[in-house]
C-alpha positions as CSV (number, residue, x, y, z in Angstrom):
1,X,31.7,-37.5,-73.9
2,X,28.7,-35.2,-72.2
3,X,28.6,-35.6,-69.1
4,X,24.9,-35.3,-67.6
5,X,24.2,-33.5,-63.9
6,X,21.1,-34.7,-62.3
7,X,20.1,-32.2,-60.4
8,X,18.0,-33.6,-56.6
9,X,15.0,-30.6,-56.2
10,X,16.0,-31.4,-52.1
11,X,19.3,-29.9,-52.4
12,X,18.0,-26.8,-54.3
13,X,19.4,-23.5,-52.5
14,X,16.6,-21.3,-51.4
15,X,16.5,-17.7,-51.5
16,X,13.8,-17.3,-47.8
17,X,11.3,-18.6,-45.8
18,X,8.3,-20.1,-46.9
19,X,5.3,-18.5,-45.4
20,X,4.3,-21.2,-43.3
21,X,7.8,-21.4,-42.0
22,X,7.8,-17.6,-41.5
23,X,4.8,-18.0,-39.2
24,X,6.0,-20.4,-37.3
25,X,8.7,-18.6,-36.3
26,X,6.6,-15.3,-35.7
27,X,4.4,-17.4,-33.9
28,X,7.4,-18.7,-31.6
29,X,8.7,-14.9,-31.3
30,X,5.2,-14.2,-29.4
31,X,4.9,-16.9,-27.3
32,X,8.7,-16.0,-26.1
33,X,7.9,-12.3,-26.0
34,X,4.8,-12.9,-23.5
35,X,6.6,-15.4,-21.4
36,X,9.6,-12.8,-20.9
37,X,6.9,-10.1,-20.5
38,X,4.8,-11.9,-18.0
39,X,7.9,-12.8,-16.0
40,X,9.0,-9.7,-15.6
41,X,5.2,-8.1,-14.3
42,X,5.4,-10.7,-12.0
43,X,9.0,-10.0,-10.6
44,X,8.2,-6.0,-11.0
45,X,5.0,-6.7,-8.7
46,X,6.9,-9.0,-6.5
47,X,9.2,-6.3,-5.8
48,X,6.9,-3.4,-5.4
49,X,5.1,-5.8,-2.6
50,X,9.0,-5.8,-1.0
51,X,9.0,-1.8,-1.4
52,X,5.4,-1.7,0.1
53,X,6.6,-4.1,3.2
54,X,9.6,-1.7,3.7
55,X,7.4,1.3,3.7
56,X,5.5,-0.1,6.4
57,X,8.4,-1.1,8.7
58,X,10.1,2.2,8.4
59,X,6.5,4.2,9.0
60,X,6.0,1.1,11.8
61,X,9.7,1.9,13.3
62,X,9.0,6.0,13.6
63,X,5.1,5.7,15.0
64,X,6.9,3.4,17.7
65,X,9.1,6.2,18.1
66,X,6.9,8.7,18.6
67,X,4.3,6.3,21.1
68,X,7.5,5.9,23.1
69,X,8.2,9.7,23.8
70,X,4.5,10.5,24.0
71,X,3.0,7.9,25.6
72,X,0.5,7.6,22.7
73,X,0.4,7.2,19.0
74,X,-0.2,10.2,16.7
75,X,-3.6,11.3,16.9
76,X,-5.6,14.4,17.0
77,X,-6.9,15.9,20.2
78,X,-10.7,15.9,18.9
79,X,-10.3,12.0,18.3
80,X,-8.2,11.7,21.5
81,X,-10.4,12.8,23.5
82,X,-13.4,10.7,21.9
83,X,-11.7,7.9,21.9
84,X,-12.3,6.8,18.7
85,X,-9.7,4.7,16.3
86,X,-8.8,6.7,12.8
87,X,-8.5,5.8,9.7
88,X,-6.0,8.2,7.0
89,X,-5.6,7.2,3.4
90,X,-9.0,5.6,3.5
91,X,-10.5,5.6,0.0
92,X,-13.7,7.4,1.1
93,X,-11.3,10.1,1.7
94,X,-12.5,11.3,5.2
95,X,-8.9,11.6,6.4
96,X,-5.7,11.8,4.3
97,X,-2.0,10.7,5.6
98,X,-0.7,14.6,5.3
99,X,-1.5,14.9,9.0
100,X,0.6,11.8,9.9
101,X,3.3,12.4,8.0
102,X,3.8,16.6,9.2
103,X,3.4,15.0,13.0
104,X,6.1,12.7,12.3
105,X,8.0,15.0,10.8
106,X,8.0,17.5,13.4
107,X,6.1,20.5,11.0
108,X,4.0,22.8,12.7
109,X,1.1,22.5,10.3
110,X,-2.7,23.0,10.7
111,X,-5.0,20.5,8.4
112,X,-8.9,21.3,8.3
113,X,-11.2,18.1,7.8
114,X,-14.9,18.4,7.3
115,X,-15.2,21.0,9.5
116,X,-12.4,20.1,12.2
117,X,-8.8,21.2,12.1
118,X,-5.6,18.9,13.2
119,X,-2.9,20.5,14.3
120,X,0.3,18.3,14.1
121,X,1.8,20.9,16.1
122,X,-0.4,20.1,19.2
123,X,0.2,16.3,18.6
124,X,4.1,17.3,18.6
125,X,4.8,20.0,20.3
126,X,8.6,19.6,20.7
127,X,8.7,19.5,16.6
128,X,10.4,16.5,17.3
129,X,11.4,14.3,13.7
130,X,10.9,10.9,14.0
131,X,10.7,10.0,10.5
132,X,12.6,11.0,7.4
133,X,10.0,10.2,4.3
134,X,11.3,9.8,1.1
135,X,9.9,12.8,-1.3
136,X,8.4,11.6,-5.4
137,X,7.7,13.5,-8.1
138,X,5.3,11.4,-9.5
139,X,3.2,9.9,-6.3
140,X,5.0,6.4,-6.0
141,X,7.0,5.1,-3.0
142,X,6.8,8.2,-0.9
143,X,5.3,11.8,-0.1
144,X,4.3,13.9,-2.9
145,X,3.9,17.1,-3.7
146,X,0.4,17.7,-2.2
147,X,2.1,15.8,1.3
148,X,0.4,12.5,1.5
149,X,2.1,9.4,1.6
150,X,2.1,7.0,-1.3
151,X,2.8,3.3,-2.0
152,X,5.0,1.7,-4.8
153,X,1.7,1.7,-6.8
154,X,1.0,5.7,-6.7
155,X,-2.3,4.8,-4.2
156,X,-2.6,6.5,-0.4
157,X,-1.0,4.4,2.0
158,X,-4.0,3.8,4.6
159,X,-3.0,3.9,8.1
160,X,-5.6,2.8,11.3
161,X,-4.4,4.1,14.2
162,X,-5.9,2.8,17.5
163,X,-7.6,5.8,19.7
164,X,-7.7,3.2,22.9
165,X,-4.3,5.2,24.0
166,X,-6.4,8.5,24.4
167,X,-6.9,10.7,27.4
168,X,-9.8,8.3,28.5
169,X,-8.8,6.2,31.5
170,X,-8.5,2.6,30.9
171,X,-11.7,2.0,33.7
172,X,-14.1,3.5,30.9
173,X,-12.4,0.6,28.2
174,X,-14.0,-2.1,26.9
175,X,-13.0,-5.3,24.5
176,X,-14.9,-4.4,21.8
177,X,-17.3,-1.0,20.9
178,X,-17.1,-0.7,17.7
179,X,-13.4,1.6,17.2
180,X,-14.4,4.6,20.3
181,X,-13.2,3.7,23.8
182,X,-12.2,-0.1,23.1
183,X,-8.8,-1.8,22.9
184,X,-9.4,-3.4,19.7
185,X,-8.4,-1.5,16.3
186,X,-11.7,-1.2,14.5
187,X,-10.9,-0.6,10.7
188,X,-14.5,-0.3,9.4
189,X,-14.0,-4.0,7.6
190,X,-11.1,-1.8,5.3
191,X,-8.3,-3.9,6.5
192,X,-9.9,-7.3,7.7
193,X,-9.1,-10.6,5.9
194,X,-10.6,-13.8,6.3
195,X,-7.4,-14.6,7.2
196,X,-6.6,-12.4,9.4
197,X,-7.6,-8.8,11.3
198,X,-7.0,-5.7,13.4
199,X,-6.6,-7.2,17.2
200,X,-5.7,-4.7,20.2
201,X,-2.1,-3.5,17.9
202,X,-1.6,0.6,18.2
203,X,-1.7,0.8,14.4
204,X,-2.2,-1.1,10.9
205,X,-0.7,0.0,7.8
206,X,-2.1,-1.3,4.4
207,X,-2.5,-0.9,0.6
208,X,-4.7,-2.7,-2.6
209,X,-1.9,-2.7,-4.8
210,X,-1.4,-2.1,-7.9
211,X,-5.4,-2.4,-8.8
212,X,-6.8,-0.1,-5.5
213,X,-9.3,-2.8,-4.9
214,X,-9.5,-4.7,-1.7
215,X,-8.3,-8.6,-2.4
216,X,-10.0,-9.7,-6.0
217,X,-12.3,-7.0,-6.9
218,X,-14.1,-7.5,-3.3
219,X,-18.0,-5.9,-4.1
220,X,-16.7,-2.9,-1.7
221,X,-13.8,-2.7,0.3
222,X,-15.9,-3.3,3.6
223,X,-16.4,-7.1,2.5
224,X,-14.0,-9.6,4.0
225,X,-12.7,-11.3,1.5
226,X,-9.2,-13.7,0.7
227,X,-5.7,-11.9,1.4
228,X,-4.2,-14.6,-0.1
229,X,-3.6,-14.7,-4.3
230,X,-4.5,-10.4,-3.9
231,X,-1.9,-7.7,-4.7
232,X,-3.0,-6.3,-1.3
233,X,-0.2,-5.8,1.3
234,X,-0.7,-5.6,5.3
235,X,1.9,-4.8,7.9
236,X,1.1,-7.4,9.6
């Protein structure tokens, strides 16, 4: 007696994928790859910000070093004697942070600006180190090769240093003049938030981030805009 098979077509072995079932999973590969790829920006940025914060408190530690033996922060005679409060690292690039960081270093150095010269070894004259910076090839977290000091990002840390500690005597000081002869630290707008801003502090120490733009593409960086939902990291 023949025995007949009746063969179900739903229990057929099949050699692949169909096409629609092949995109599905491609489609499901994406969506994973750009959730583990936007996690890990975000964690990478989170821990630059860390990195940046660090920067500051060690760069914060050795200025307060240096104010302590001196009896006033690291600043050049010219704007000592004017009074007025410095920017370095400042993206209009009137002042880089090579001067800062051969003070705090205790170098012997002589840095010409537009037409003046700063001599860290007039600001330091005992060559004393009060900081040791980190050194990077490739202009991230640290000094680089041309001696300015750089953030996580690879942008110029900017530093505002107060000039109200200058050889001016405290009778000639006022509240607020605009960053020469006044105890408030007058940034120029590069380092005021709606949130918050320079008071009568020594010395502020900031960076954009990873973009170089103040807060979220602020019109210029003079514009005081949101701190918070920016890359942008303050010392304070």
């Amino acid at each position: 007696m023949k025995t007949h098979f009746h063969t179900n077509p739903r229990f057929h072995g099949r050699g692949g994928f169909t096409l629609v079932e092949l995109l599905v999973v491609i489609a499901i590969v994406i969506v994973l790859a750009v959730l583990v790829t936007t996690g890990a920006s975000r964690f990478i940025e989170s821990g630059r910000k860390v990195k940046a914060m660090s920067q500051f408190r060690d760069f914060q530690v050795g200025m307060g070093l240096f104010e302590t033996d001196y009896q006033k922060p690291p600043i050049p005679k010219s704007k000592r004697d004017t009074g007025w409060d410095t920017i370095y690292g400042d993206p209009g690039g009137n002042y880089t942070t090579q001067f800062l960081v051969s003070a705090l270093a205790g170098e012997d150095k002589e840095f010409p600006y537009k037409g003046e010269s700063f001599s860290s070894k007039e600001v330091n004259p005992r060559n004393e180190s009060y900081m040791t910076f980190p050194y990077t090839a490739d202009n991230k977290y640290g000094v680089g090769k041309d001696g300015r000091l750089y953030d996580p990002w690879g942008g110029e840390v900017m530093v505002a240093i107060n000039g109200f500690k200058s050889n001016q005597s405290s009778s000639i000081l006022v509240d607020f003049n605009n960053g020469q002869n006044d105890r408030r630290l007058h940034t120029w707008g590069l380092a005021e938030y709606k949130e918050t801003k320079p008071k009568d502090q020594s010395y502020v120490f900031w960076s954009y981030g990873k973009d170089r733009k103040k807060g979220k593409n602020a019109p210029n960086n003079q514009n005081v805009v949101t701190l918070a939902g920016s890359d942008d990291v303050i010392s304070w």
